[in-house]
Structures are given as C-alpha cells and as structure tokens.
Residue, then its C-alpha position, 0 to 999 in steps of 0.5 A: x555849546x559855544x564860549x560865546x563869544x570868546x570865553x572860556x567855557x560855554x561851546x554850545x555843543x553838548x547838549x545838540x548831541x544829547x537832546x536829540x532823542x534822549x530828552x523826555x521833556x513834555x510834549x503839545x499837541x500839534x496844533x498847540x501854538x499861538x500867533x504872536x508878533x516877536x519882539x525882536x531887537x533888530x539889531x541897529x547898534x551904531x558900527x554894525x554892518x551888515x555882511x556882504x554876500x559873495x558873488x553867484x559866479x564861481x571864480x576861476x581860481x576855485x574851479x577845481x576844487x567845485x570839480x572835485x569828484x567825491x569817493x565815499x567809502x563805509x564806515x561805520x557799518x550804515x555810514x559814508x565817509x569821504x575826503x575833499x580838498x578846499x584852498x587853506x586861504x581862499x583869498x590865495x588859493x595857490x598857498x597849499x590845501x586843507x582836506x576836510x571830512x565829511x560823512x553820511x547816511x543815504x536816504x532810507x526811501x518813503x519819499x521823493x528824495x530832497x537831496x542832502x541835509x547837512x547837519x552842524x551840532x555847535x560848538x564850535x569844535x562840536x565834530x558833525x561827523x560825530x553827531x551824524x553817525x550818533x543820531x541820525x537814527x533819532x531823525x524823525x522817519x520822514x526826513x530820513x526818507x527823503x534826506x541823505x544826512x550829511x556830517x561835515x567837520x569844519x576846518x580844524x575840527x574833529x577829522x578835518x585837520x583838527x587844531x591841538x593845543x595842549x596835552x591831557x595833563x596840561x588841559x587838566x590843570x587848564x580846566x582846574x584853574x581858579x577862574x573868579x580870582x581873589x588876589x594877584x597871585x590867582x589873577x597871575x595863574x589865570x593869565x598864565x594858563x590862558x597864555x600855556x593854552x594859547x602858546x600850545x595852540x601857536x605850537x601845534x598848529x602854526x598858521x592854520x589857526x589864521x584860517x579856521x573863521x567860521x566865514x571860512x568854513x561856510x565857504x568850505x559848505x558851499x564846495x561841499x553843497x556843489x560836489x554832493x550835486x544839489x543846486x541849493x544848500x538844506x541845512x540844519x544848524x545848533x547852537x554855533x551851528x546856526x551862526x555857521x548856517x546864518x553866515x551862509x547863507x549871508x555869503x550865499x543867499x541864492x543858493x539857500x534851500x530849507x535852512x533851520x537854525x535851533x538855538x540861534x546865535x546873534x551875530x551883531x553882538x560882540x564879545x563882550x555884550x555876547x560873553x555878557x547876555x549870555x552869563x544871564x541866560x545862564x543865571x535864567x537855566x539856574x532859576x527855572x532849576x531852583x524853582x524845580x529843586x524847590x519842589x523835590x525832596x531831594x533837593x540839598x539846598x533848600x525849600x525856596x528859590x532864594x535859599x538855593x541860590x545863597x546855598x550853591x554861592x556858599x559852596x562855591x566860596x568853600x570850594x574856592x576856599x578848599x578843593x574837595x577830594x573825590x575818588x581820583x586822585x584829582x580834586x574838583x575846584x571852583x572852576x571844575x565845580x562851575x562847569x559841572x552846574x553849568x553843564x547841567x543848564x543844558x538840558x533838564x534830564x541832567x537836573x536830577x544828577x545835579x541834585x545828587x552831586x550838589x548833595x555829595x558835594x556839600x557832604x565833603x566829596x566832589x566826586x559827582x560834580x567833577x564827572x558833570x564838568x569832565x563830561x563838559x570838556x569830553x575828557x575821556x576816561x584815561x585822561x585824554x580830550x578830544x579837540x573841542x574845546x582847542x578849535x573852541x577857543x581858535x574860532x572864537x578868536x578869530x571870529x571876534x575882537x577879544x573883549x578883555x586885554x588885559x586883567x585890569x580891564x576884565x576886572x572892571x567889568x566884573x560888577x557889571x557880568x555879575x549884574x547880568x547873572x548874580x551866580x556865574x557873572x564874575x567866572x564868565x568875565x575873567x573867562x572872557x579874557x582868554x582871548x586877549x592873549x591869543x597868537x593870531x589876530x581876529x579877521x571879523x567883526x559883529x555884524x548883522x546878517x540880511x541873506x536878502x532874497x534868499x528862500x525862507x529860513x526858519x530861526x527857533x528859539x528856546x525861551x530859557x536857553x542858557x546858552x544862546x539866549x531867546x533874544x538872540x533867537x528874536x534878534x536873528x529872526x529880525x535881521x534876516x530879511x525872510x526869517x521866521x521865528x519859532x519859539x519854544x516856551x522852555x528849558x535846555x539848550x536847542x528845542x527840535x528833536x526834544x519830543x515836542x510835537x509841537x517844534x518837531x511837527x513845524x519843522x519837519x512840515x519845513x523840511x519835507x514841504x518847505x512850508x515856514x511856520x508863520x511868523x511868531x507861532x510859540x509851541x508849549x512844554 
C-alpha cells in the first residue's frame, strides 16, 4: 500500500504480503482471456518528462561498491541473509556509506537456474526481507526452481538502516487524530500532529531522510543486481514495488531481464492528481463491497447499495461526534474507524470481518473496527510499530512536490477529493497535506518512464484496485516503450498469486520463458 502520493494513509504493502497464497478468489481456466486494445492514457500532460537512463558504463568512483564480494550467512532456518555497502549520496560517494540488507532463498532445483528474482512487496516502507522469509514458499514450484528468491529492504526501511520517527504512544495519537476537520481547533491538531510527526522523523533520523528517493534505492538494485552476479536484473514489484522496478528500469533500461509490475503505479501523476485518482479507486473497492454486502444476511447497513453507502457516512459523522469504547483502553475515532474500512479494500477475504466490525461498531463498540486499522499500520500487541509507515511518509516526501502547503489550500479542494470518492474524498484531501511540513525538500518530479530498448516488461492491473487504480496500470503500460498489459477483471490490491490461473499461468510462462502475453489479453474472476 502506498500513501500515493504523499498522503497519510494508504502505502500499498498489505495486502502484497497477504494476498499471496491466502486469497481464495475464484479462478479461470488457463485459456480464459480475451485480446482487447487498452485504453491507456499515454501520459502527455504538459511539464512532464520523461526520465533520463543513466549511462551502461560504471563510473570510477562506484567501482568499489560493484566489487563488493557478498557473504550470506543463515537466517531464518532455509533463508540467507547478507549485508552490502552503497554511497548515502551517489552524487558524493566519498560523503560516508549506508549498509543495506538483503535476503534469500536459493533455487530449489527442477529447472536450468535463471539467476535471481528480487522481490519488492510496496509500500513504500513494506520490508522485502519480510515478504521473502513470508511467502516465498506461496511461489509457484517452478519459479522457485529456477529462481534464488531475493528480498532487498531499500534504504531506510526495515533492516536497511530504517528511518524513525515517532515512539508508540505518540504514533497512536498520530493515527487517532481527527482527519475531516470541522473547525479551526481540529484543523489546528491535525497540523500539529503532522508537524510532531515530521519533527520526529527531523529528530531521529537527520539528513538520512535527503537520501531515501526511490530513484536512490533503484540505484541501490543495481549494486545489488551486479554483486549476486546476473547480467540482467529479473524483478517483480507490488503496488509501490512497481514504481520502484519501472524507475529501474527507466535508469537501466539495458540491463532489464523479466520485469512484472502488479498493482502498478503512474509515475506521471503528481500528488495531487495521485492522492485524488486514488481516493476514487477506493470509492470503486467500497461499491463492489456494497453490491456484496447487499447480498448477505449479515450485512449491518442495509439491502441496496445506496443505503449502505448513507449508512457507513452516518457512522462515521457519529463517530466523529463520539469516539466508540472498545476493550482497551483506546477508543476508536473517525480516522481509526476510516482506516479500518479501508484496510478492508484491500483484499475480499477481509470483507466478512468488515461486516462484523461494521456490526459491532453500530452496536456502540469499536473494538473490531480498531483491530482493522491497528492492523493497517502493523501496530504490534504491546503498542509498538514497526518503520512502515516512517520511511512511508520520507519516500513520499521526497519523491514529489507536496500537494498542499497550507490548510487553506487542502481545504479548497476538499469538494473536488470528494467528487472523485463521495466516502473517503475529503479524509485523503486533509491527509494529503502532511507533506507539506516535511523538514526535507523533495528531489523528483512527475515524470513519465519510456525504459526504451529494454526486454519486455510485463505491467498488470487489477480493474477494481483500491489503491493503485486500473488506469495507472493502463497508463504505465502506455509510457513504456515495450510494455505489455495484463489486466484482471477484479477486486483487491495486486492480482498474481491470488489462485487465478488465468494471471498466475501468464506471468509464470513470463518468468520461466520470458514469453509476454499479448498486449491487452484480460484474464476473469
């Protein structure tokens, strides 16, 4: 999950390490798709260019850390870790070091070894380290054959010298703030929280936060790529993962293997227009939920899609109104109470403990809801949280131009957030404003990403994504010169390793043969 583009809440990680082998969404027979031409927007809005690849040739002063020889160690019972070196500036190698983390899990056999498949579950913040030691036996057989698996936390997350911000008490009442403002006093909380937040990361983590772009940590792959001794990079990116492998292969474009980007981001959006595009997928995930409530007797808001709609919007207001009680001593708030519905975008199998917490939630207690959202932000039982969304908010800052900078502004455009998404509009406006008091200035800019000459790279997208709408699946498919466009007729974030023969056949044949599907084949729920 990705707060895209910096906002708040939504980092498009969860549901990568979820939905693989855990959803048990309805699969197509292998041959169930159909040829259609993509209506991609290409991406020409005026003031966006395109990203320039970096030259084939080493330099110099970069030398040394391509020479690195890696030393992998167990961990983990089947798993490899190891520890590398890459310059905390490559534009000033000689200013100091960052050691970064990688892990693995070799090749089972069966099949000519391919090399090495590095993995990025999204975010950003999402640790790959993580989600390799997770699921990497969720992989289908074949690839795991013929592919050591490889997990790289970028910069400043999980064990690569991770980005803190706040402590666990303060990262409560940062995720428990009022976030659709009704008078000064709450706009007034709101910046102050976002400023406690952004003093924190200033505090704890210094001028590492100038140098944790994600145009820096596709760098970081490439050191990476050399040093596990493959000639070309093999890749498969989630959500904020694909934003990371597109950008690759923009810098890198000779050097692409087999590249999948699930979930895909559009790197010619800005923040606004990202923070708004996607409140709507979200508004999108919440229909094809109501049409789905609709039908069950358990549904607590109503038998048509239009009641359930007015229903969750009278909770919310009486939650805003009241915080509910629940069994801690924490009660669950309107932005608590969001992030729990939200987090139930992500992936169908979380619709039916949706229903239920909706249920007890109208009933007076809040319990359920509050465990959805604590399970969004990672909050482990004693209270504590894990880096996600701290090196969240760093990347998203630094990677674009805030949209808001100042309160009068995100409130201006509240009406036209909640045009794009009636339920969630005017929370992702105000959550957009965040960046807009970070201590460090961004270093990139929208821009649109050809990677021309590169081998094939293989885009899909989810039709009824809530985080990273089909369209900018259609978009990056457009702008890359040898794109290839595999959309899923579906819910949830991320479509591969969902059970869908159909998506799981197309982009194994990929991996294993390097054999693109055509250009606008669909595979069904």
């Amino acid at each position: 999950m990705r707060a895209v583009r910096p906002s708040r809440l939504v980092p498009a990680v969860l549901a990568a390490a979820l939905l693989l082998g855990a959803c048990t969404s309805g699969g197509s027979t292998p041959g169930q798709t159909v040829s259609s031409a993509p209506s991609a927007d290409h991406a020409t809005a005026a003031g966006v260019t395109p990203l320039e690849p970096l030259s084939a040739e080493i330099p110099p002063t970069l030398a040394s850390y391509y020479a690195q020889q890696l030393a992998w160690k167990s961990c983990d019972g089947e798993f490899e870790c190891t520890t590398f070196k890459v310059p905390l500036d490559y534009a000033a190698p000689a200013g100091g070091d960052l050691v970064l983390t990688a892990a693995r899990k070799r090749a089972t056999g069966g099949k000519a070894r391919l090399g090495s498949l590095l993995l990025n579950p999204g975010g950003p913040g999402g640790s790959a380290v993580e989600y390799v030691e997770g699921v990497a036996k969720g992989y289908d057989p074949e690839v795991r054959g013929a592919y050591d698996l490889v997990g790289l936390d970028p910069r400043g997350v999980g064990r690569s010298s991770p980005v803190t911000c706040l402590s666990g008490d303060r990262m409560d009442a940062y995720t428990a703030v009022d976030i659709t403002p009704d008078d000064q006093s709450e706009i007034d909380a709101l910046v102050a929280a976002d400023q406690e937040f952004a003093a924190g990361c200033r505090e704890r983590s210094g001028a590492f936060l100038g140098h944790v772009s994600t145009v820096e940590s596709a760098r970081d792959l490439d050191v990476l790529r050399a040093l596990l001794g493959d000639q070309k990079l093999s890749y498969l990116g989630k959500s904020y993962g694909t934003f990371l492998g597109a950008t690759y292969a923009g810098l890198f474009p000779s050097r692409v293997g087999r590249m999948v980007l699930d979930g895909a981001m559009d790197p010619s959006l800005d923040s606004r227009a990202g923070n708004k595009t996607q409140a709507g997928g979200f508004d999108v995930a919440w229909t094809a939920f109501a049409k789905d409530c609709a039908k069950r007797e358990d549904c607590p808001l109503g038998r048509d899609e239009q009641q359930i709609g007015q229903q969750l919007d009278a909770l919310f207001q009486r939650i805003d109104g009241t915080a509910l009680p629940t069994e801690s001593s924490r009660k669950l708030t309107e932005a608590q109470a969001t992030t729990g519905v939200i987090h139930a975008m992500y992936a169908e199998f979380l619709w039916p403990q949706l229903r239920t917490a909706l249920t007890t939630a109208k009933a007076g207690d809040g319990t359920a809801l509050l465990k959805l959202s604590d399970q969004y932000y990672e909050r482990d039982a004693d209270g504590s949280y894990p880096n996600l969304m701290y090196a969240n908010m760093a990347v998203n800052c630094l990677d674009l131009p805030a949209p808001f900078a100042t309160p009068a502004e995100a409130a201006a455009a509240v009406p036209e957030f909640e045009q794009a998404s009636r339920h969630f509009g005017r929370d992702m406006a105000w959550m957009a404003l965040a960046c807009g008091y970070w201590p460090v200035k961004p270093t990139g800019a929208a821009h649109t990403i050809r990677a021309a000459g590169s081998a094939p790279i293989l885009v899909v997208g989810t039709t009824r994504d809530p985080a990273t709408p089909y369209a900018w699946a259609q978009s990056l498919a457009g702008q890359l010169e040898s794109g290839r466009l595999l959309s899923y007729d579906g819910d949830g974030h991320t479509a591969y390793g969902r059970h869908n023969t159909c998506v799981d056949g197309a982009v194994n044949r990929y991996l294993l043969g390097g054999d693109a599907p055509a250009a606008g084949t669909r595979c069904a729920k």
